[in-house]
C-alpha positions in Angstrom: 15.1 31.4 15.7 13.1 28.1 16.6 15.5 24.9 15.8 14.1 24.1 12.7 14.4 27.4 11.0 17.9 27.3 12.1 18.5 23.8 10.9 16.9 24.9 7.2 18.8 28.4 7.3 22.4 26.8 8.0 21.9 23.9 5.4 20.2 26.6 2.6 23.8 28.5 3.3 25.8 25.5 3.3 24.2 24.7 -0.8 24.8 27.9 -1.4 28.2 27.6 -0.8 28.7 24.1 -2.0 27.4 25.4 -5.7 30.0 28.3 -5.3 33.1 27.7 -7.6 35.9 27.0 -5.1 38.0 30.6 -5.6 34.2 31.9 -4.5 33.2 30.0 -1.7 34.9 32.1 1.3 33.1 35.4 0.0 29.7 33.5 -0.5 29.9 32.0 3.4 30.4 35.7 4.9 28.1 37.3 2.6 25.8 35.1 4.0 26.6 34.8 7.3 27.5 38.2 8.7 27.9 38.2 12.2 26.1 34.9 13.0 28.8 33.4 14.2 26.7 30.2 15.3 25.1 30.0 12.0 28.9 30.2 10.7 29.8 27.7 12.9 26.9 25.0 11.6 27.6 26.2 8.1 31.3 25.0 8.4 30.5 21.9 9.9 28.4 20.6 7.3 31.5 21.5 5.2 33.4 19.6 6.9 31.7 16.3 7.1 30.9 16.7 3.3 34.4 16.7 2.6 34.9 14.1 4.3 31.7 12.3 3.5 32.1 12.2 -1.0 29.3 13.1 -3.2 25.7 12.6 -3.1 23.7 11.3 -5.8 22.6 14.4 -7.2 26.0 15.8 -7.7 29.5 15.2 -9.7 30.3 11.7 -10.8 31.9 9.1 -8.9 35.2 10.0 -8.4 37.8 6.7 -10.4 39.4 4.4 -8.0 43.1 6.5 -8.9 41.2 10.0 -7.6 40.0 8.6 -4.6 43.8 7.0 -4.2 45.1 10.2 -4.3 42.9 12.5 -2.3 43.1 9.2 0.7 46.6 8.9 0.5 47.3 6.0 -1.3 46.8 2.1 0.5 50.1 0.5 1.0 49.1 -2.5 -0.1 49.8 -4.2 -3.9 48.1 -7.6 -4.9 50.2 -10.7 -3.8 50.9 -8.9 -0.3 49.0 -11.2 2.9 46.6 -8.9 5.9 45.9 -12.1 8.1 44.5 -15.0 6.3 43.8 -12.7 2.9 45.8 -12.3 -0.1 45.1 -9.2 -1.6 43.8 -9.4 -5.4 43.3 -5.5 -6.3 42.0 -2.3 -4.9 38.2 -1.3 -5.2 38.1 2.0 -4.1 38.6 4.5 -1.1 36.3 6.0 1.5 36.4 8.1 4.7 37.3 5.7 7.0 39.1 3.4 4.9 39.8 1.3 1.2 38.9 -1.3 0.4 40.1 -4.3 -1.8 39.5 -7.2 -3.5 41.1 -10.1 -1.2 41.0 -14.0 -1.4 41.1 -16.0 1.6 43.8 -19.4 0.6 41.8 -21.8 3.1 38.4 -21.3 2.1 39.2 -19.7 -1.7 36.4 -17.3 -0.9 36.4 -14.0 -2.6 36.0 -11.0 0.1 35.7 -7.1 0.2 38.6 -6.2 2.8 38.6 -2.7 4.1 41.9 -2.0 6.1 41.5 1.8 7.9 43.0 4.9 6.3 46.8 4.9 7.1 46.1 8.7 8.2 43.6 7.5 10.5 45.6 6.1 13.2 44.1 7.7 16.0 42.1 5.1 18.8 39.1 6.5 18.4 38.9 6.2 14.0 40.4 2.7 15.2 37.6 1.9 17.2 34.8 2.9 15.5 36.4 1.3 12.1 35.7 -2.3 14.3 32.2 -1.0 15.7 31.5 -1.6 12.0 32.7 -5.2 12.3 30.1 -5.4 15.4 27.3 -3.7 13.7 27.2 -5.9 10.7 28.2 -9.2 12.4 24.2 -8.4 14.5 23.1 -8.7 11.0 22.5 -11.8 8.2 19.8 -9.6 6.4 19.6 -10.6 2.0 20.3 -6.8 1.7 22.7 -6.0 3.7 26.4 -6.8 2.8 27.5 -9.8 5.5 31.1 -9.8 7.8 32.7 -12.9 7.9 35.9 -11.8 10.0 36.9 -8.2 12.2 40.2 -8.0 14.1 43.5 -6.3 13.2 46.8 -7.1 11.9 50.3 -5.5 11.4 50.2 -3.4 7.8 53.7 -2.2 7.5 54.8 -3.2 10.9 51.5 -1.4 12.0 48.5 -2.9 13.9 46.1 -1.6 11.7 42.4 -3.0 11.8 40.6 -4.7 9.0 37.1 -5.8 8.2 36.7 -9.0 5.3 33.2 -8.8 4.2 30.9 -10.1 1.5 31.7 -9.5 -2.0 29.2 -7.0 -3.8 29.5 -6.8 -7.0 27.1 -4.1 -9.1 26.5 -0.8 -9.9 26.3 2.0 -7.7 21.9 3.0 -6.7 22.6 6.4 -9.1 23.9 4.0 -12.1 21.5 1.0 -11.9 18.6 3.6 -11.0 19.1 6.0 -14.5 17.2 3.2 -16.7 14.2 2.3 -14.3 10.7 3.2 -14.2 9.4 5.2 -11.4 7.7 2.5 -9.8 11.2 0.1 -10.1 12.7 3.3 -8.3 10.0 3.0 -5.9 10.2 -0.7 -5.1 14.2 -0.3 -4.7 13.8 1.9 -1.9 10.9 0.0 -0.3 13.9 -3.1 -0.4 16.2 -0.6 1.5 14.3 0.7 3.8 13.2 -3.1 4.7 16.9 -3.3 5.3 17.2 -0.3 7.3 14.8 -1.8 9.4 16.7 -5.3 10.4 19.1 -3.5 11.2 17.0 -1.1 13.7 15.4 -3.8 15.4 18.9 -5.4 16.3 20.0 -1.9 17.8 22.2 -0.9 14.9 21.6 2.8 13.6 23.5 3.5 10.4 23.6 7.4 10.6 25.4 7.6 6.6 22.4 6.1 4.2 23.4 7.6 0.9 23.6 6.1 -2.6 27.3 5.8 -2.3 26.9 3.3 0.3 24.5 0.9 -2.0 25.4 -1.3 -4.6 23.0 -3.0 -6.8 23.9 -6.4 -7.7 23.5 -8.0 -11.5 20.0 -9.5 -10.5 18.4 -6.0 -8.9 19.0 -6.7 -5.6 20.2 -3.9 -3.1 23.2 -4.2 -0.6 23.4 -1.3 2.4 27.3 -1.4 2.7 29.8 0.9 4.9 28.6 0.5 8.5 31.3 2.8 9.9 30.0 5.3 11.5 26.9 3.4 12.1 25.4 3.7 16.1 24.9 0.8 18.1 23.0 0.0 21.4 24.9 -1.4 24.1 23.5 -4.1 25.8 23.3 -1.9 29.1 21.1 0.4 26.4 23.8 3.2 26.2 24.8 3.8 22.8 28.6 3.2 21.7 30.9 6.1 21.7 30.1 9.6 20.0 31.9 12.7 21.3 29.3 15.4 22.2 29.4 18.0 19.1 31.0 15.8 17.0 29.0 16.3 13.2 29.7 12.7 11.2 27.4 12.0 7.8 26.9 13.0 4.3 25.6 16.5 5.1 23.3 16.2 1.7 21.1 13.0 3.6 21.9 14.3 7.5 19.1 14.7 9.9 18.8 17.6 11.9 19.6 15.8 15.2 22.4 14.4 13.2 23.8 17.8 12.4 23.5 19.0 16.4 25.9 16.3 17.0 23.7 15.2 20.1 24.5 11.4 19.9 21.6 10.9 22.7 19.2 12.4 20.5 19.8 10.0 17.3 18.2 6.7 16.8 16.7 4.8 14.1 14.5 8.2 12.4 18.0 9.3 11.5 17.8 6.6 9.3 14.4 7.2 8.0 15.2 11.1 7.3 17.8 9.9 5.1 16.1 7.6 3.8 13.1 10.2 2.6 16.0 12.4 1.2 17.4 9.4 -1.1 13.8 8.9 -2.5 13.4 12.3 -3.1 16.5 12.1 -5.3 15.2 8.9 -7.3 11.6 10.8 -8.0 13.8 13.9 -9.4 13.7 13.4 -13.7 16.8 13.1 -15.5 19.1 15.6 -15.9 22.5 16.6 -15.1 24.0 16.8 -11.9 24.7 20.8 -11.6 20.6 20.8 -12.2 20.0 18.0 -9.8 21.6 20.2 -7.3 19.1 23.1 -7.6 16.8 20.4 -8.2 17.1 19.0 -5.0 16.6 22.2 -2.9 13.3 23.2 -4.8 11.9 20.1 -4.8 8.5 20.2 -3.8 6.6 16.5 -5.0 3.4 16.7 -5.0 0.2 14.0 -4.4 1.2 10.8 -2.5 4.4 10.5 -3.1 5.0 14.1 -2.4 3.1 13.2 1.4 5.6 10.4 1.9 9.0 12.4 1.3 7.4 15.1 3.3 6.6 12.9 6.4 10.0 10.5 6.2 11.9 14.1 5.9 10.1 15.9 8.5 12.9 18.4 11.1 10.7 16.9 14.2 11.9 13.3 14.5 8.2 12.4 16.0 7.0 13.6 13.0 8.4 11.8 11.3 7.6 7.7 10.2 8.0 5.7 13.6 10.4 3.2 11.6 11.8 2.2 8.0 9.2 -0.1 7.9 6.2 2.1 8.2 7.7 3.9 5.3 8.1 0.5 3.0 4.8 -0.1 3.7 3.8 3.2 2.9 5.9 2.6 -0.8 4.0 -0.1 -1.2 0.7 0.9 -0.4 1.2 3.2 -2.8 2.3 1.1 -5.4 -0.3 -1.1 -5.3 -3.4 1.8 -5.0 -4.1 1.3 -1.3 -4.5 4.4 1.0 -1.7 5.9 2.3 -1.1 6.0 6.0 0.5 9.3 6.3 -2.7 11.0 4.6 -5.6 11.8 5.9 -8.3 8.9 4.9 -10.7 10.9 3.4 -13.8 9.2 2.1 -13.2 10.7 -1.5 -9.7 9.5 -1.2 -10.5 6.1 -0.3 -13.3 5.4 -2.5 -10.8 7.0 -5.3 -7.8 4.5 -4.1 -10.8 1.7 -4.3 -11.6 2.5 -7.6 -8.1 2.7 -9.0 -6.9 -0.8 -7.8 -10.0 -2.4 -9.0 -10.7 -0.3 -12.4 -12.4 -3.4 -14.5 -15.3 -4.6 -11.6 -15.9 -0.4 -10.9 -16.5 0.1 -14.6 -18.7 -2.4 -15.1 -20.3 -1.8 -12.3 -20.7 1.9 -13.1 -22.0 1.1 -16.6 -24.5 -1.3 -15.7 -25.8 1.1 -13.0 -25.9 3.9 -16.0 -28.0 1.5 -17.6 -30.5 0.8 -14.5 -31.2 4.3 -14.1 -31.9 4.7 -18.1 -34.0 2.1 -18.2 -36.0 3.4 -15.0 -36.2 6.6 -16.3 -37.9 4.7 -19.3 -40.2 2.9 -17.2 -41.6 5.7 -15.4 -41.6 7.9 -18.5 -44.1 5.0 -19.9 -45.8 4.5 -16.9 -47.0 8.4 -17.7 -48.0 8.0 -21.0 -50.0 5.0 -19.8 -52.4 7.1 -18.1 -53.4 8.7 -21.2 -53.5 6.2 -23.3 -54.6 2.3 -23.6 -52.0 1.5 -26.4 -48.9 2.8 -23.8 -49.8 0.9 -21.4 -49.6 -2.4 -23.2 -46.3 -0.5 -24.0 -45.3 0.0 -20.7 -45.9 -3.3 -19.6 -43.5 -4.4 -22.8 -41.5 -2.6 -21.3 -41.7 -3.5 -18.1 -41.8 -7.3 -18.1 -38.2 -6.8 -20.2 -36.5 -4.1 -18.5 -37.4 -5.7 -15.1 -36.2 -8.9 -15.8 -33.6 -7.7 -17.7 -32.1 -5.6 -14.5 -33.3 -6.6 -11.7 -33.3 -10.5 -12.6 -30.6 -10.7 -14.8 -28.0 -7.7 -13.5 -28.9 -8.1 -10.3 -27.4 -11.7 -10.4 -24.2 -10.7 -12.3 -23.3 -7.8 -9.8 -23.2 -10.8 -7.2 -20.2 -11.8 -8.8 -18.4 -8.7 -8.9 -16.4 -8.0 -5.6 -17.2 -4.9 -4.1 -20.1 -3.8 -5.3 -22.7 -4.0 -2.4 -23.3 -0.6 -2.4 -24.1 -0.5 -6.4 -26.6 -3.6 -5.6 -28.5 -1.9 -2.6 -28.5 1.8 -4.8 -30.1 -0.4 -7.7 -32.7 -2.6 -5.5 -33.7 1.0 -3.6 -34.3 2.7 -7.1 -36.2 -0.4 -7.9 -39.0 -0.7 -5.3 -39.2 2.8 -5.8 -40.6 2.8 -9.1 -42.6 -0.7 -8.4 -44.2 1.4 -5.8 -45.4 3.7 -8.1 -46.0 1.4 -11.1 -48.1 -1.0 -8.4 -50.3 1.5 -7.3 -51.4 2.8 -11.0 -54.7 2.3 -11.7 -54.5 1.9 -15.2 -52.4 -1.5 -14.6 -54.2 -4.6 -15.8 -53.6 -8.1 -14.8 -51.0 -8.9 -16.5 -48.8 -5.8 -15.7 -49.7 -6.5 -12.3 -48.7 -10.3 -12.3 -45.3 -9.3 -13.5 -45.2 -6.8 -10.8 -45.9 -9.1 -7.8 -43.4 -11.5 -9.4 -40.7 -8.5 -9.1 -41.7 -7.7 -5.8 -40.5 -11.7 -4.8 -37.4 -11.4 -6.8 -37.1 -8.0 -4.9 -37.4 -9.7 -1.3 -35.0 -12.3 -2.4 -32.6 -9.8 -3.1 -32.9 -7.6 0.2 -32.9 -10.6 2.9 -33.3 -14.3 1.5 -31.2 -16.1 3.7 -30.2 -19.1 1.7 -28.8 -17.0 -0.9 -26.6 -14.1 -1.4 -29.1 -11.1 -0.3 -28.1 -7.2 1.1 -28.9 -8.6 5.2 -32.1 -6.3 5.3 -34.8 -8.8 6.5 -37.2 -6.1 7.2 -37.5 -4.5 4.0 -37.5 -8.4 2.9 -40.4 -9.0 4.4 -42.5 -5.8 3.2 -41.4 -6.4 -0.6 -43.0 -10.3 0.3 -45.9 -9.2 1.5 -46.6 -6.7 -1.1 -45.8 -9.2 -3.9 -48.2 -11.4 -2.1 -51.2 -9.2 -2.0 -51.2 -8.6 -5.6 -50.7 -12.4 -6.8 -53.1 -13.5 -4.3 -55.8 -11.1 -5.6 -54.9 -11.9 -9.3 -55.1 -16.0 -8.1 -58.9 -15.6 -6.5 -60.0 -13.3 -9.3 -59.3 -15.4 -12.7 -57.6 -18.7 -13.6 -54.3 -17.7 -13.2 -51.3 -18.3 -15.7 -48.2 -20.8 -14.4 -46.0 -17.5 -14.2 -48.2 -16.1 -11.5 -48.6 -19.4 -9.7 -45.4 -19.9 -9.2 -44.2 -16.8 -8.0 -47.3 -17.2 -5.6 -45.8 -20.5 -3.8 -42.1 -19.2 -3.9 -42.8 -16.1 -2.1 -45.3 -18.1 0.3 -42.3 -20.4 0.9 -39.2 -17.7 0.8 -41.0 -15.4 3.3 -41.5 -18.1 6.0 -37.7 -18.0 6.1 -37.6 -14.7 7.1 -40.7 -15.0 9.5 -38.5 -17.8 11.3 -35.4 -15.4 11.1 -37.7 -12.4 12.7 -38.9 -15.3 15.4 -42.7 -15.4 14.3 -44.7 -18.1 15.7 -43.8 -21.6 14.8 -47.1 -22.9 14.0 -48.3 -19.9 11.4 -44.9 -20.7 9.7 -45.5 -24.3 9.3 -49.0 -23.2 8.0 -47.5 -21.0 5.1 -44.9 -23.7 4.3 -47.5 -26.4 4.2 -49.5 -24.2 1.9 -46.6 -23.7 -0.4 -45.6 -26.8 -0.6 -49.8 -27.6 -1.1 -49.6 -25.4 -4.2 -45.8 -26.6 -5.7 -47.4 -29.9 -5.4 -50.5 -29.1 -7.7 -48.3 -26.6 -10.1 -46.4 -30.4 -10.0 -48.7 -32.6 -11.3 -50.3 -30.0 -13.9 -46.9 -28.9 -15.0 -45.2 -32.3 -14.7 -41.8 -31.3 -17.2 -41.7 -27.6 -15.9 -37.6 -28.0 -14.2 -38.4 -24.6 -12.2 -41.8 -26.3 -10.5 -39.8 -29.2 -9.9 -36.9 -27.7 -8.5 -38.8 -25.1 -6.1 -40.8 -27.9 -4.7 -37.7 -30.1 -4.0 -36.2 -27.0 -2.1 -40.2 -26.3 -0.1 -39.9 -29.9 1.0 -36.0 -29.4 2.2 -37.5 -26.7 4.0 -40.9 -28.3 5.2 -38.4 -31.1 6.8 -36.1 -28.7 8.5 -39.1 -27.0 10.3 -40.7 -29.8 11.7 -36.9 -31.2 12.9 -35.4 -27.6 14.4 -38.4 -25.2 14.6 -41.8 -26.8 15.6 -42.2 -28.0 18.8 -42.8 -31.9 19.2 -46.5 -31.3 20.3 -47.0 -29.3 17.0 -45.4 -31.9 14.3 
């Protein structure tokens, strides 16, 4: 049996005879352990720690402060009576190392959580680790972790018994402030913790007992990690402090499999993260009540994302596991806020859908203005057929044409620029453009004027692929073909009839706006001049025949802008 299956098998049996009633729990551990004495063995450990450990968010109610009294053997201690510098005020509560009270210290009046040790725990080694919790949490000053002000000991009944005054926290436990939160509250509550958990890793400190008993959530939402006890910490030589070999401390319910083998040199900070993934597994589980949160919690099987996550912070292999608290916080929040996940395969269906999702208003416009592209193409080359046939479509088509094209590649065009993230929509729709340009340009049925507003699309196209002094798709090349092809068919309509301002204009801006990508492509210097000079020669005339036009006179403004910068940072002296 490989060391997971055994690690699965042994805690299966231990739930098995957890949710025994008590008269039935000896027949239920030999019915299902037979003669495995070594599964036996594990099964009674993780007995042992959970009776020593208290109960786990998915199972019976906290226990009152007078149960937990009783079954610790009752603190010594009544309010008015003095450990050191603190007066105690009243008792709040009782756990496996020790309880804790309410205390005041006189020369600060400063409220504080002292935790004196069990009075059955007076063994040097309970000692011991009760003040390793002193040094763990004095490495600390993290918002969400609960601060020490003071460890040492002092005589209790005429005892030295250690003590720890701490912060204050006040709140509910995480299973009571989590019952009337949304999942994504949930979510971002364990992304605070497991920011927590972190601090603490990075300063050497390994808690090794993360369960919602040991986190109380103050009145304003914010999470404290509390009860350090048993938590391991680095030495500075890098040996870890004190844990007998076999010796099985935790919460069984949140214990790692390492932690379970009772291997000290085999636990570190994924302890933490295991524990972690089993306390968010709990807060994703719905409602119910805590004999059906049991089973829940063994069948559990979450599915999508957040399924992924619990999977790869709980995984038996600790290198399978997230390399630290933080990577699975990020992960939280990454899911949170619609990004990718990091412990899932990136997929490019998955990250196009992740895309889509965080950015839901720009992606359906997008889609929807790209719906009505490809209608209106369609239309266009459905008219462009029936043109062919007939003298009265054509004039239709060209209706259609002059509108449509304007209409989306002049008008949407410009409006996807100020949509983030929709490149690829813009390059799909120029493609599917010059496509049907193609075809409508080399129709012979087209007349001049269909052919006029085709050259002027073709400019507007080359703008759109690779005009650098305005937001264009970086492809120069297929710039410079949509120019020249734009060009051909207004210079032939220019030499063969008086042409109309529409025409003439076009004609001088794509003489201008394809000199800047013939200086881009590192043409010769002098036959760039020449088409700028002849540009600006036509502006000039469109200028003075057109004298109120504001597109004439703001083209020729920008040829001469252009003209200047030649002659100052492209022609060479002997050319200007």
């Amino acid at each position: 049996m490989t060391e997971q299956s055994d690690y699965v098998r042994s805690k299966q049996v231990f739930l098995q005879v957890l949710d025994a009633a008590p008269g039935d729990r000896e027949p239920t551990l030999n019915a299902a352990c037979g003669d495995d004495r070594t599964l036996r063995s594990a099964v009674l450990r993780l007995l042992d720690a959970h009776e020593r450990s208290g109960p786990s968010l998915a199972e019976a109610p906290v226990r009152t402060a007078a149960e937990a009294v009783e079954q610790f053997d009752a603190g010594p201690l009544r309010p008015g009576e003095v450990v050191a510098s603190y007066t105690v005020v009243r008792m709040l509560g009782a756990g496996a190392m020790g309880i804790v009270y309410e205390a005041r210290q006189e020369r600060t009046a400063r409220s504080v959580a002292l935790k004196i040790i069990r009075p059955t725990l007076g063994g040097r080694s309970a000692h011991r680790r009760f003040l390793d919790e002193g040094r763990a949490l004095a490495r600390l000053q993290h918002p969400r972790i609960a601060q020490v002000f003071e460890a040492g000991v002092a005589p209790v009944l005429g005892f030295p018994t250690p003590f720890l005054a701490m912060e204050l926290v006040l709140g509910k436990s995480l299973a009571e402030h989590c019952g009337g939160l949304s999942r994504a509250q949930r979510l971002e509550l364990l992304a605070r913790l497991a920011d927590a958990a972190h601090h603490a890793h990075l300063r050497g400190v390994v808690h090794r007992d993360l369960k919602p008993a040991n986190v109380i959530v103050t009145e304003d939402g914010n999470p404290k990690i509390l009860d350090f006890g048993i938590a391991k910490i680095a030495a500075e030589d890098g040996d870890a402090v004190r844990t007998r070999h076999g010796e099985v401390i935790g919460t069984p319910a949140y214990m790692s499999p390492e932690q379970r083998d009772g291997d000290p040199g085999t636990i570190d900070h994924r302890t933490d993260v295991y524990a972690l993934g089993v306390i968010l597994r709990e807060l994703l589980l719905p409602e119910s009540t805590p004999e059906v949160k049991v089973h829940a919690r063994r069948a559990f099987l979450p599915r999508g994302e957040l399924g992924i996550i619990v999977g790869r912070a709980t995984e038996p292999q600790r290198d399978r596991r997230y390399a630290s608290a933080q990577a699975l916080a990020d992960d939280i929040r990454r899911h949170l806020s619609s990004r990718p996940i990091l412990a899932r395969r990136p997929s490019r269906l998955y990250v196009g859908l992740r895309f889509a999702q965080r950015n839901r208003v720009p992606v359906a416009l997008a889609v929807l203005i790209f719906v009505a592209l490809l209608v209106g193409l369609i239309g266009i080359a459905i008219k462009g057929q029936q043109a062919r046939v007939s003298a009265q479509r054509a004039t239709e088509r060209f209706n259609d044409v002059r509108q449509i094209a304007r209409v989306l590649l002049f008008d949407i065009h410009d409006r996807l620029l100020q949509i983030p993230g929709t490149t690829e929509a813009r390059r799909h729709l120029v493609d599917t453009v010059q496509t049907y340009l193609d075809q409508l340009a080399s129709d012979p049925a087209a007349d001049d004027e269909l052919l006029s507003e085709i050259g002027q699309a073709y400019i507007k196209l080359g703008d759109a692929l690779g005009y650098q002094y305005a937001p264009n798709l970086g492809d120069r090349a297929g710039a410079q073909r949509a120019y020249a092809t734009g060009l051909s068919i207004l210079r032939s309509l220019s030499e063969s009839r008086s042409s109309e301002l529409e025409t003439r204009l076009a004609l001088a801006t794509g003489i201008v706006h394809s000199t800047a990508i013939a200086n881009y492509l590192e043409k010769d210097a002098a036959a760039v001049l020449l088409q700028v000079e002849e540009g600006n020669r036509l502006l000039r005339a469109l200028a003075t025949e057109y004298p109120n036009d504001h597109r004439v006179a703001a083209e020729l403004i920008r040829t001469t802008q252009r003209r200047a910068l030649l002659h100052k940072n492209v022609v060479p002296p002997s050319l200007r």
